[in-house]
C-alpha positions as CSV (number, residue, x, y, z in Angstrom):
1,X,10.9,-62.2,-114.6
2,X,8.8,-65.1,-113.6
3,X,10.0,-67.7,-110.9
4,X,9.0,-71.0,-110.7
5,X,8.4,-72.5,-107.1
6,X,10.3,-75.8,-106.3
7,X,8.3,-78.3,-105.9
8,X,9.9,-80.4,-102.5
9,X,7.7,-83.1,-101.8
10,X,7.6,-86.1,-103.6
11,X,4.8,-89.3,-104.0
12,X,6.0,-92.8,-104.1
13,X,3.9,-96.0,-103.9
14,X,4.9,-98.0,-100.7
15,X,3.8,-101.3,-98.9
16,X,2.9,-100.6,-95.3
17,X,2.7,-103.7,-92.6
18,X,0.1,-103.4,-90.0
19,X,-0.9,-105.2,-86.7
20,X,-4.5,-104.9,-85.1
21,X,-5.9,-106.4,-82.2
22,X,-9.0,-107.2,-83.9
23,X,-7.5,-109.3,-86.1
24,X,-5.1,-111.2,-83.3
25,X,-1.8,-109.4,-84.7
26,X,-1.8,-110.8,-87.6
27,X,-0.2,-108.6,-89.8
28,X,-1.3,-107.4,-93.0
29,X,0.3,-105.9,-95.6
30,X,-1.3,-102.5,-97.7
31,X,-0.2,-100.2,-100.4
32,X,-0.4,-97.2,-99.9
33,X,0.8,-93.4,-101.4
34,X,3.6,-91.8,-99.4
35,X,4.4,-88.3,-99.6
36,X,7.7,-87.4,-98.2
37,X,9.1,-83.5,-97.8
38,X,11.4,-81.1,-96.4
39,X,12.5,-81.8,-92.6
40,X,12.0,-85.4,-92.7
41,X,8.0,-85.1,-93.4
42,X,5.8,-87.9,-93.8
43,X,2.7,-88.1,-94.6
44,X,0.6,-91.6,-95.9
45,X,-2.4,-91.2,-98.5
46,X,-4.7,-94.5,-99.8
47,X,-5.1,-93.5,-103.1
48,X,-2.9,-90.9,-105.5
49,X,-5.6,-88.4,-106.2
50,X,-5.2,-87.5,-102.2
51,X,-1.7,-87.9,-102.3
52,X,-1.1,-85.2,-105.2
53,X,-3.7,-83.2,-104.5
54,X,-2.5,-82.5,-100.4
55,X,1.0,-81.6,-102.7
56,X,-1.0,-79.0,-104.9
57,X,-2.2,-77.6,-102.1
58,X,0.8,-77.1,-100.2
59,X,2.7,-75.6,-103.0
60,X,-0.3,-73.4,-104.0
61,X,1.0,-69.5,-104.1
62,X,-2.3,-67.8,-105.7
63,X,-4.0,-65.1,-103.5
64,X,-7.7,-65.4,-102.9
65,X,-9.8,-62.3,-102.5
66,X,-10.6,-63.4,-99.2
67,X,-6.6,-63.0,-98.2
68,X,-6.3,-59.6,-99.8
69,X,-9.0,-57.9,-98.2
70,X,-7.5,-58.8,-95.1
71,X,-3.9,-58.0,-95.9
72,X,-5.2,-54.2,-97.0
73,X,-7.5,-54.3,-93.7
74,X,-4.2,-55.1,-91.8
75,X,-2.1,-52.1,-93.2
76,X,-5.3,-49.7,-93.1
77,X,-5.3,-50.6,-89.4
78,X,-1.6,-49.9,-88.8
């Protein structure tokens, strides 16, 4: 039986407020890609490609030869 992996982080489209020196504290407002996950994560992206593709990644389960040569090395070793 094939299980599906829940995806838990979500990408929303917020407006962030910032402050620089540089520019005398004026602030400035930006859009910007939020992506928000389990245990109160946070993590801000400027564009949506970034933003789903750092989600892809995280819920990515597919081995790569590279980790299965060392998993057999592991238990050849033990």
């Amino acid at each position: 039986m094939y299980m599906r992996k829940k995806n838990k982080y979500s990408v929303k489209k917020v407006r962030r407020t910032l402050r620089m020196k540089s520019e005398s504290f004026e602030p400035a407002t930006y859009e910007v890609w939020k992506v928000s996950g389990p245990k109160s994560f946070r993590k801000y992206f400027v564009t949506k490609k970034d933003a789903t593709a750092f989600v892809k990644r995280m819920n990515d389960t597919t081995l790569t030869i590279g980790m299965v040569k060392s998993i057999f090395n592991e238990i050849k070793y033990k």
